[in-house]
C-alpha positions as CSV (number, residue, x, y, z in Angstrom):
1,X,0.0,0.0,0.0
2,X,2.9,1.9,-0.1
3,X,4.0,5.0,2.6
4,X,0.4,5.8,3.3
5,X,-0.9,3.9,6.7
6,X,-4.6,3.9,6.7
7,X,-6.8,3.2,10.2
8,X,-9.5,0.6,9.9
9,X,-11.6,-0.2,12.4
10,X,-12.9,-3.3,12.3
11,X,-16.1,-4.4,14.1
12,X,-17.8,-7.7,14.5
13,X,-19.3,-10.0,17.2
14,X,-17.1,-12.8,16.5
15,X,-13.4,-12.6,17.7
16,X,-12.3,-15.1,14.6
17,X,-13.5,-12.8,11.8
18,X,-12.1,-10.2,14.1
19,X,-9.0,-11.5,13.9
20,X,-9.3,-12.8,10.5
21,X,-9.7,-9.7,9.0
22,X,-6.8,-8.1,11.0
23,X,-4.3,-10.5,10.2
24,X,-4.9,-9.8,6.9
25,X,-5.0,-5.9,6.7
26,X,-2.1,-5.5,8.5
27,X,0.1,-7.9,6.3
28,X,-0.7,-4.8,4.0
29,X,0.3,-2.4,6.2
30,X,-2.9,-0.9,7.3
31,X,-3.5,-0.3,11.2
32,X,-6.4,-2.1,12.3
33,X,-8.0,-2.0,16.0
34,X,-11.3,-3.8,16.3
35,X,-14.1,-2.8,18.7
36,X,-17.1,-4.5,19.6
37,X,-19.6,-1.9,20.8
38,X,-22.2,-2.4,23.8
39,X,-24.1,0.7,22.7
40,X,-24.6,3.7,20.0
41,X,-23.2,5.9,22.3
42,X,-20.1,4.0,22.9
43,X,-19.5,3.5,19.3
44,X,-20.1,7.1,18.1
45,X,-17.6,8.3,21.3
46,X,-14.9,5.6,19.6
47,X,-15.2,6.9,16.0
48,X,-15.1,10.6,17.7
49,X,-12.2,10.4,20.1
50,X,-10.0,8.2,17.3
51,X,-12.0,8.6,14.1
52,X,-10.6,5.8,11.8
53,X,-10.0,6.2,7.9
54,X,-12.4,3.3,7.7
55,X,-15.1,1.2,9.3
56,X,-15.8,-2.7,8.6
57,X,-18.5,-3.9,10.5
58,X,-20.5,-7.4,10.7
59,X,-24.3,-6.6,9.8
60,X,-25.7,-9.4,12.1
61,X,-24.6,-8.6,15.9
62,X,-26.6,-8.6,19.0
63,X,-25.8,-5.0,20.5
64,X,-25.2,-2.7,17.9
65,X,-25.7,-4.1,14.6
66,X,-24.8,-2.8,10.9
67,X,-27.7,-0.7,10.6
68,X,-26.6,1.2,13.6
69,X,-23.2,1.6,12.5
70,X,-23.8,2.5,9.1
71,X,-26.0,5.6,10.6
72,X,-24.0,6.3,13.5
73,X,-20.8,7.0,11.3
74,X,-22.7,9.0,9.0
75,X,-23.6,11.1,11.7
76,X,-20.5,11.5,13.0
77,X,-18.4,11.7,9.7
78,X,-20.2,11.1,6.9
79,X,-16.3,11.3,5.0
80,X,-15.9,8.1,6.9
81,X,-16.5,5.0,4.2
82,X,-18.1,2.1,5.6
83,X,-17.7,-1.5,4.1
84,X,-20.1,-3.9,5.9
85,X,-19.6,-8.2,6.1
86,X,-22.8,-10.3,6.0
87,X,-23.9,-13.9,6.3
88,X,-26.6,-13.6,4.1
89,X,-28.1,-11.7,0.9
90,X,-31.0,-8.9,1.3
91,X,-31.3,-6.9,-2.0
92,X,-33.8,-4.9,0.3
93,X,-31.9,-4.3,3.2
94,X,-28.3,-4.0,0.9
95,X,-30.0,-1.6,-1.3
96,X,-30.8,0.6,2.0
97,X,-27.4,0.3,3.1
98,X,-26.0,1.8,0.1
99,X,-28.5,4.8,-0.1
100,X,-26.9,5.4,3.7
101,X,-23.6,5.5,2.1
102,X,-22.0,2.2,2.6
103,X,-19.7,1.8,0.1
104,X,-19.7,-2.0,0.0
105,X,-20.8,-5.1,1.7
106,X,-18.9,-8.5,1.3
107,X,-20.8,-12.0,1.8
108,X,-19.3,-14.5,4.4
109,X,-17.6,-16.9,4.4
110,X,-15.0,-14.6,2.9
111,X,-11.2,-14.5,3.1
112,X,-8.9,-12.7,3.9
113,X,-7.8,-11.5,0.6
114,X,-11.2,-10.5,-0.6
115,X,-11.8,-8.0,2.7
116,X,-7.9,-6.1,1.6
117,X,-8.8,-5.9,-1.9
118,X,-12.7,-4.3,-1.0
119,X,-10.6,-2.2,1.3
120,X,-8.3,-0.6,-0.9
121,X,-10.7,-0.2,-3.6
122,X,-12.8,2.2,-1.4
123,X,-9.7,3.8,0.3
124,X,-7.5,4.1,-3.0
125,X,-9.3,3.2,-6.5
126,X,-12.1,5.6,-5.5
């Protein structure tokens, strides 16, 4: 990715998708801290005090889900691109998440590979 270091918080209920995705961003050189919100609130105090250069976030979690995080960052920053991860296909609800802004969303199972490439595309190619 060259000199640039880009911030990417990741966010997801499960701690091996978690991981999964930040082995693989920071082989590339991104930094990558992961956060697993209890609340809104919480979340829109992370993205305020350390605002990251971009958000993945699982849609289905039990807390906060996608939804929430889609619309909290776009209050907060609405410069903020947000790439969500789902485990299943809603042309409704996708098409709902874009008109928020959500630049893309990625199907499970998914590696590793596929979650750098969506990321650069939306930090880099765009």
């Amino acid at each position: 990715m060259g000199a640039c270091v880009f911030n990417i918080l990741v966010i997801d209920d499960s701690l091996l998708m978690r991981n999964i995705a930040r082995e693989a961003l920071e082989e590339e050189g991104f930094t990558v801290t992961d956060l697993l919100p209890e609340t809104v609130e919480a979340l829109k105090e992370r993205i305020q005090s350390a605002p990251p250069d971009l958000v993945l976030s699982d849609f289905n979690m039990p807390l906060v889900d996608g939804l929430d995080v889609a619309r909290t960052v776009r209050q907060v920053n609405a410069k903020i691109p947000v790439i969500i991860l789902s485990a299943n296909r809603d042309e409704a609800r996708d098409a709902h998440l874009k008109a928020m802004g959500v630049r893309a969303i990625l199907y499970k199972p998914i590696k590793g590979e596929a979650i750098v490439a969506a990321v650069a595309k939306v930090l880099v190619g765009s």
